[in-house]
C-alpha positions in Angstrom: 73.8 81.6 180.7 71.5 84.3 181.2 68.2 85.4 179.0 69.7 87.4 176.5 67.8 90.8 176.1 68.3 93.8 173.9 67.6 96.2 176.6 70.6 97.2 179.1 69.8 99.4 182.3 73.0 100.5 184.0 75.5 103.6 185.1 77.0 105.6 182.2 80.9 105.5 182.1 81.5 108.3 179.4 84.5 108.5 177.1 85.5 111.5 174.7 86.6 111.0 171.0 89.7 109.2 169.3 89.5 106.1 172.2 92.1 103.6 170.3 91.4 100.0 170.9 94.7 98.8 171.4 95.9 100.3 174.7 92.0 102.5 174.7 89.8 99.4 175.3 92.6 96.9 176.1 96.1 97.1 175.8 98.1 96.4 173.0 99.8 93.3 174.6 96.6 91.4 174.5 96.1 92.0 170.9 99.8 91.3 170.0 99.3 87.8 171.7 95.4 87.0 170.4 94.0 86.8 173.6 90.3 85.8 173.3 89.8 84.3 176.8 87.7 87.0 178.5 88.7 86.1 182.0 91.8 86.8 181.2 91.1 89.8 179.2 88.1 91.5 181.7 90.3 92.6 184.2 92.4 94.5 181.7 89.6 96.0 180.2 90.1 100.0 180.2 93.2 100.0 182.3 94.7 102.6 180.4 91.8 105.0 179.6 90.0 104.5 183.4 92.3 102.2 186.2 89.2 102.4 188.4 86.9 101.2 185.8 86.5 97.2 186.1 86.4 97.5 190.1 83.2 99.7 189.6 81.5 98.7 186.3 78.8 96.0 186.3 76.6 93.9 183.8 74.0 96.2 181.9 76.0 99.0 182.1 76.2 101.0 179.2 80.0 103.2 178.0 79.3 106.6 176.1 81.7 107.2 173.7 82.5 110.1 171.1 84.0 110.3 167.9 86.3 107.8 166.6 85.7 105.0 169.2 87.9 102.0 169.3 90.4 102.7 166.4 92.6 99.1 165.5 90.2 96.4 163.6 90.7 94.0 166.1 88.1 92.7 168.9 89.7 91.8 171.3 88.1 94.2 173.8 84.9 93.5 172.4 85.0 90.4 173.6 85.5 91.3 177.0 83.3 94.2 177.0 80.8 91.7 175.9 81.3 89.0 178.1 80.9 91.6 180.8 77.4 92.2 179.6 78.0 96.1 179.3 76.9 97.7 175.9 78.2 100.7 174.2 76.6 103.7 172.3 79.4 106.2 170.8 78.6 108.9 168.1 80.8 107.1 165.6 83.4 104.4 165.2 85.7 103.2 162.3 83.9 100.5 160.3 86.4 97.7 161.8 86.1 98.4 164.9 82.2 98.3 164.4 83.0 94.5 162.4 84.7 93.5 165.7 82.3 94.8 167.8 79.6 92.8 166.2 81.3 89.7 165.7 82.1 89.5 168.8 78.6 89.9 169.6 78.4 93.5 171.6 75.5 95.1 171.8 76.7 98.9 170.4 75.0 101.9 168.7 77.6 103.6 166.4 76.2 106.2 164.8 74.5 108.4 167.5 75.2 112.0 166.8 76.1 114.4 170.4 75.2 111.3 172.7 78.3 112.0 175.0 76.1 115.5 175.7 72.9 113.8 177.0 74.7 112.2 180.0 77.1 112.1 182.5 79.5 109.3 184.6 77.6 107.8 187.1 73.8 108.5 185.4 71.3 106.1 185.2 70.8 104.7 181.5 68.5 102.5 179.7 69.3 101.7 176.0 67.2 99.5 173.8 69.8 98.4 171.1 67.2 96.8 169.1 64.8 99.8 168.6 67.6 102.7 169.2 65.7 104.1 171.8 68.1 106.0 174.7 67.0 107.4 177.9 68.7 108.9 180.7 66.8 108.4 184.4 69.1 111.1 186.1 68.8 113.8 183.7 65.1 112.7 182.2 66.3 112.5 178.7 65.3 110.8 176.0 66.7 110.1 172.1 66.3 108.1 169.3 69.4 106.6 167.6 69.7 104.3 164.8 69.2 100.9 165.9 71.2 97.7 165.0 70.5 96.7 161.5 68.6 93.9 161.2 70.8 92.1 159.1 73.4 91.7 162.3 70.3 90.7 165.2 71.4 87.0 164.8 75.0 87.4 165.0 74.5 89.3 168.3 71.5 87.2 169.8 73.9 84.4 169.6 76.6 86.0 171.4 78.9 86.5 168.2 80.0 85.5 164.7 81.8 82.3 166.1 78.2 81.2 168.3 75.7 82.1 165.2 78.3 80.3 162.9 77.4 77.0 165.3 73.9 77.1 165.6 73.7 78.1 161.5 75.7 75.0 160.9 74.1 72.6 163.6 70.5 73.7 162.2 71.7 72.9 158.5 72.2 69.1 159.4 
């Protein structure tokens, strides 16, 4: 397993608003069958929204979302965005979605007002989840967003509810 940092440097893939989880991130027949095996789940992930997206994404980079991301409370595509090792900022997304997000350990920025109009597909992006901090290389932007509350860090430095859950509990004993 790889260092675990909060920083992700990568392309942009940008997304408008109202992106549904279920057949948005991932389609529906993984979440009706509670799929949580990310193998399986990678290759599915955005195959409705953007076919050409898992041939051409790799790990640090970062999706762009607008309003509304990732309506449906479950994780499912969380987990595989998150096993991929992509991130995402969006300018808002339903306070389930933002649960499964974080349990499953994704590094996101949710509340990010007009991101989707600093950037582009294919631009350069560094975010820094922990401090909020957003630049864009290709356009020589840069914003300040509200960064992950401290309250979640240790959920998503573990890699999820389920992995801080084990270390809490092995640490107790």
């Amino acid at each position: 397993m790889s260092e675990f940092s909060w920083t992700l440097q990568g392309r942009c893939y940008l997304l408008g608003d109202d992106i549904p989880h279920a057949d948005g991130v991932i389609p529906q027949q993984f979440i009706i069958d509670r799929e949580t095996d990310p193998k399986v789940l990678i290759p599915h992930l955005f195959q409705l929204t953007d076919p050409e997206f898992i041939k051409t994404c790799q790990r640090g980079d970062i999706i762009v979302a607008g309003k509304n991301f990732g309506v449906g409370q479950k994780s499912t595509g969380y987990i595989a965005m998150q096993a991929l090792g992509i991130g995402l900022v969006c300018e808002s997304m339903p306070t389930q979605g933002y649960r499964g997000a974080i349990n499953a350990g994704l590094l996101v920025l949710h509340q990010c007002a007009a991101v989707t109009s600093l950037c582009q597909t294919g631009d350069q992006l560094e975010v820094n989840f922990l401090s909020g901090l957003f630049i864009n290389h290709t356009q020589n932007i840069t914003a300040n967003f509200p960064a992950i509350p401290p309250s979640l860090k240790d959920i998503i430095q573990h890699g999820g509810e389920e992995q801080f859950l084990k270390h809490w509990w092995q640490t107790q004993n």
